[in-house]
C-alpha positions as CSV (number, residue, x, y, z in Angstrom):
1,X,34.4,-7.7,-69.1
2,X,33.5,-6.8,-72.4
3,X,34.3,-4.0,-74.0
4,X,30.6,-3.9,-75.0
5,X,29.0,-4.8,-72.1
6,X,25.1,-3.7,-73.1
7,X,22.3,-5.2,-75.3
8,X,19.1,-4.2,-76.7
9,X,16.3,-6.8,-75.1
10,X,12.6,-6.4,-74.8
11,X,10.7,-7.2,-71.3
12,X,7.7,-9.1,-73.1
13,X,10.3,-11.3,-74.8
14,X,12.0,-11.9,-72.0
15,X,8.8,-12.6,-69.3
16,X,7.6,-14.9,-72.9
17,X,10.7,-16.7,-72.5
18,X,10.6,-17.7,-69.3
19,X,7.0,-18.6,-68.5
20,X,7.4,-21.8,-68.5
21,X,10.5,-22.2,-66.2
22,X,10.8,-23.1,-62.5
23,X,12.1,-19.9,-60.3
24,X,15.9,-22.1,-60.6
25,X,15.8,-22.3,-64.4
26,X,14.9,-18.8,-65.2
27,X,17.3,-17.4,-62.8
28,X,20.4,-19.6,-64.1
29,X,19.4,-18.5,-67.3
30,X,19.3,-14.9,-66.6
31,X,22.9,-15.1,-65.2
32,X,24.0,-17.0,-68.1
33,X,22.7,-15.0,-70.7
34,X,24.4,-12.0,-69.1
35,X,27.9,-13.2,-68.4
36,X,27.6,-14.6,-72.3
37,X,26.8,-10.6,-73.0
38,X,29.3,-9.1,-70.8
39,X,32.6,-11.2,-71.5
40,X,31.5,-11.4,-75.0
41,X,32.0,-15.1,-75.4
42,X,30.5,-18.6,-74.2
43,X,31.0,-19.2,-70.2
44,X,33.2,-21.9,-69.0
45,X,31.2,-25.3,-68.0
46,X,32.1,-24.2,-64.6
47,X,29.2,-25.5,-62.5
48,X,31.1,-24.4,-59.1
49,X,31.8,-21.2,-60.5
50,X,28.6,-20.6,-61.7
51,X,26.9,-21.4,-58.4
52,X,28.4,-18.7,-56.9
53,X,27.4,-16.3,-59.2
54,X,24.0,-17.7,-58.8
55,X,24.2,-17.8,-55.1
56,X,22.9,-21.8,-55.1
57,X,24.6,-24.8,-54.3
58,X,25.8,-27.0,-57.3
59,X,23.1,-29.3,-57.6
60,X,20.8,-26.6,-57.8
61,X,22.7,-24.9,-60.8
62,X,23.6,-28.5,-62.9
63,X,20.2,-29.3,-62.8
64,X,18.8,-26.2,-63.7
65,X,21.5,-25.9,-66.8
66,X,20.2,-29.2,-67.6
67,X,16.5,-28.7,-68.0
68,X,17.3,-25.5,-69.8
69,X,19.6,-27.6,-72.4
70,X,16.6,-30.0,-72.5
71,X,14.6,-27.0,-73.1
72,X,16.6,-25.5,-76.2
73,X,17.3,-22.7,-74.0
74,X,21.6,-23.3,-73.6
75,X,24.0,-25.4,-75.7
76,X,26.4,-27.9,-73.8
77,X,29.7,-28.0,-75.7
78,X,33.4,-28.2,-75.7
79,X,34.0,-27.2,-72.1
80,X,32.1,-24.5,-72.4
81,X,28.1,-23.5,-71.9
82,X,25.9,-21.0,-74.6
83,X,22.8,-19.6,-76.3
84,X,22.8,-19.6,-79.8
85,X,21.3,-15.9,-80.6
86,X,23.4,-14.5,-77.8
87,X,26.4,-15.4,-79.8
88,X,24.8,-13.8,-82.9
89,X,23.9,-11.1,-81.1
90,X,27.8,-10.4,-79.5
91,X,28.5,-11.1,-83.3
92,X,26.7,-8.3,-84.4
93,X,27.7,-6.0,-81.5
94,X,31.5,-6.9,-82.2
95,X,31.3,-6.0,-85.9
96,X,28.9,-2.7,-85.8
97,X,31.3,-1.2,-83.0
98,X,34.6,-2.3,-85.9
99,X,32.4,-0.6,-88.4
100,X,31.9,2.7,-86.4
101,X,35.7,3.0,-85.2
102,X,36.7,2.3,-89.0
103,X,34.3,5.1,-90.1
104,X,35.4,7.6,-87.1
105,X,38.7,6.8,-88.3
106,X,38.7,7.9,-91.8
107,X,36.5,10.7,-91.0
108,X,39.4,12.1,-88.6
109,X,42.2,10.9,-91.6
110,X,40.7,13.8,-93.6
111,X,39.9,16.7,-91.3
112,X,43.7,16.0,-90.0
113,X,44.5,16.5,-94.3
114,X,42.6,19.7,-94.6
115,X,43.6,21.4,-91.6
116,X,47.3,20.4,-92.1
117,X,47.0,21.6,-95.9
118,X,45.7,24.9,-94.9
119,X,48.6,25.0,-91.7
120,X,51.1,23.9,-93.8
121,X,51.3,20.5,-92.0
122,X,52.2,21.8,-88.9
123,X,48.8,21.5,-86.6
124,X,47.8,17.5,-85.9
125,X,44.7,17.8,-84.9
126,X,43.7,14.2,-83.6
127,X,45.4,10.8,-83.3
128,X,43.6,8.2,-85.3
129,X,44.0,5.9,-82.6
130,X,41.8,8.0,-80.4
131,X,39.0,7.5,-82.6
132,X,38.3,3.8,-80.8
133,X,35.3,3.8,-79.0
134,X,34.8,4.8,-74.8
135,X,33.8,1.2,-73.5
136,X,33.0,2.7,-70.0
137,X,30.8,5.7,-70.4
138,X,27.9,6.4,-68.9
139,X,24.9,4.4,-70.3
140,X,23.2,7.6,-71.8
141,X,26.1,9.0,-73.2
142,X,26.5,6.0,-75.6
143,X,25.7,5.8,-79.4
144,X,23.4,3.1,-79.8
145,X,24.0,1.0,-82.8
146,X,21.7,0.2,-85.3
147,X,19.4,-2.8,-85.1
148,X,18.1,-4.6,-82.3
149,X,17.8,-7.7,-79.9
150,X,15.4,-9.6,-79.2
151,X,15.8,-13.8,-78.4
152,X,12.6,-15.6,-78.5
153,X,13.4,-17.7,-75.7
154,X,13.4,-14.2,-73.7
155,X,17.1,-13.0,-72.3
156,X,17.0,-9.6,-70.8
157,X,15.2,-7.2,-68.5
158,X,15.1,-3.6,-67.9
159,X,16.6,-1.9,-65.0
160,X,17.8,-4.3,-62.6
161,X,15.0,-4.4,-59.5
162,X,15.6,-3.1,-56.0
163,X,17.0,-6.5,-54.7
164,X,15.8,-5.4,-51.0
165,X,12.0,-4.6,-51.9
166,X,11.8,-7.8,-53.8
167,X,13.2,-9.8,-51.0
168,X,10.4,-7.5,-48.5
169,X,7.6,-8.5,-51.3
170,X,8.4,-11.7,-53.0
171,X,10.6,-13.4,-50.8
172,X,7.7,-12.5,-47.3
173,X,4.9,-14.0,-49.5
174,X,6.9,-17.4,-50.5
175,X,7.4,-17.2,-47.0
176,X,3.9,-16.9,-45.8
177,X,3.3,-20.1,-48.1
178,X,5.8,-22.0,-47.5
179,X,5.3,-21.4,-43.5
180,X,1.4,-20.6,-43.1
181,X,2.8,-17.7,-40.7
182,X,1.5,-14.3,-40.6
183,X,3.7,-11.1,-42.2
184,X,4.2,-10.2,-38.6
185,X,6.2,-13.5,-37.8
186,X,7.8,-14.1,-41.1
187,X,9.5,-10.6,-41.2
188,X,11.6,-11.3,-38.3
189,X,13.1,-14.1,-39.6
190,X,13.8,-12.4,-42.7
191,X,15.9,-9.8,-40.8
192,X,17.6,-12.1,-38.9
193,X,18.5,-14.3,-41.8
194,X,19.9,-10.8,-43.4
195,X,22.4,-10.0,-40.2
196,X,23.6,-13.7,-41.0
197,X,24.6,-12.8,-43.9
198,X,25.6,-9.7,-43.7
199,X,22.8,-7.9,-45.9
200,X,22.7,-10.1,-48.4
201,X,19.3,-9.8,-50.0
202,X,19.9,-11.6,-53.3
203,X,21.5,-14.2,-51.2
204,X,18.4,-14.9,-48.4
205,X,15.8,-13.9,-51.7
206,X,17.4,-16.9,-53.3
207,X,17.3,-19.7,-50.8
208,X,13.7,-18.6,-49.4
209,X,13.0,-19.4,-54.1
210,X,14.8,-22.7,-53.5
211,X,13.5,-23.9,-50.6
212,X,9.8,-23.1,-52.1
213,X,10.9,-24.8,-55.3
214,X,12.1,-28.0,-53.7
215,X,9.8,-27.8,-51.2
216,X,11.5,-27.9,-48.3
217,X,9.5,-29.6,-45.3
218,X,10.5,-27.3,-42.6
219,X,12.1,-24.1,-44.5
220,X,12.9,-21.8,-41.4
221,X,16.0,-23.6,-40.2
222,X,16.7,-24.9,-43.8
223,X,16.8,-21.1,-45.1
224,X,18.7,-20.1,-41.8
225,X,21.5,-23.5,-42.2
226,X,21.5,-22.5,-46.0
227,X,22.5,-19.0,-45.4
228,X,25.4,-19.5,-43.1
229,X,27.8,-21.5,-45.5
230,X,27.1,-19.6,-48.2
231,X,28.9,-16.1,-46.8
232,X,32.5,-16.7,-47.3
233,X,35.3,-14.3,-45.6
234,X,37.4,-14.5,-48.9
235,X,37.1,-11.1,-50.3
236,X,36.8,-12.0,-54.1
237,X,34.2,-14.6,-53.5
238,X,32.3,-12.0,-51.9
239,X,32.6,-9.4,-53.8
240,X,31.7,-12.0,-56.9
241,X,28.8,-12.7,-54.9
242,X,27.7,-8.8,-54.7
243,X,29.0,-7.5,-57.9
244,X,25.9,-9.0,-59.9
């Protein structure tokens, strides 16, 4: 993870940004504008590995990445996928947070000279090398640098939704659609399909989105068959799966 892990980004821009892409596209690009942010660096051309993140099966993902490359959205190079002003942007963040600890630094170089001057030398009063910043404090206890993010092709959001109300409201109208049952019957299935899987909202969420957006023929069992290998009993798969 980075050391930075946070971004200025505006909702409009963002909801701007993705407008015009299918529920697949602006989700993989979501993911992969985040992962860019918090590891500081392009992400590996790892379509498996993405997919899990994602919580969609391979296909799904490569072709997604491949309409949002067609799009101008991602960069395909090297080994590794990108967006352009994300890089920029982890750029800037890289340089201001140099620029602040070099600053902090010199500021601390001199009170350490007075106060040793006027102790004779015999009080240190602060290590430089404490005067690196704290990657892991609490969000409101940050310094926010100067200058801001915003990418035209839209890549952030505000506080991240309650997963389980979306599924209840999102997920039970696509459902409704997709099915032409009532709430009553649709519900349900939605709670069975969460014991599957063990509560996984963002998991069920995303394949009731993918069966609507390759509209499935008969989604019920689809959703239910898509679910099951999906959950896997290794421990760092899952918690890769819950940890975004």
């Amino acid at each position: 993870m980075s050391a930075n892990p946070w971004v200025k980004w505006f909702a409009g821009d963002y909801l701007n940004g993705v407008a015009d892409l299918g529920p697949n596209e602006g989700w993989v690009y979501s993911i992969v504008l985040n992962l860019i942010f918090d590891s500081g660096a392009p992400i590996a051309d790892d379509i498996t590995r993405l997919a899990r993140r994602c919580n969609m099966r391979p296909t799904g993902v490569e072709k997604a990445v491949q309409n949002l490359v067609s799009a101008g959205k991602l960069t395909r190079r090297e080994g590794v996928i990108s967006n352009a002003r994300a890089e920029e942007t982890v750029k800037s963040r890289s340089k201001l947070v140099d620029n602040s600890t070099k600053a902090a630094n010199t500021r601390w170089e001199k009170v350490r000279e007075n106060v040793n001057e006027n102790n004779n030398g015999d009080v240190p009063v602060h290590s430089a090398g404490n005067a690196d910043g704290m990657p892991y404090q609490k969000p409101e206890a940050r310094e926010e640098p100067n200058g801001s993010y915003s990418d035209p092709d839209g890549s952030g959001a505000e506080a991240p939704p309650d997963i389980r109300k979306q599924l209840f409201d999102e997920g039970l109208k696509s459902l409704i659609r997709q099915t032409g049952k009532p709430a009553s019957r649709c519900r349900p299935l939605i709670g069975k399909w969460l014991k599957a899987s063990r509560d996984d909202c963002r998991l069920v969420l995303s394949k009731i989105r993918q069966a609507e957006a390759d509209r499935v023929a008969d989604p019920v069992p689809w959703i239910g068959e898509a679910i099951k290998p999906a959950w896997s009993a290794d421990p760092v798969e899952r918690q890769m799966r819950q940890s975004f």
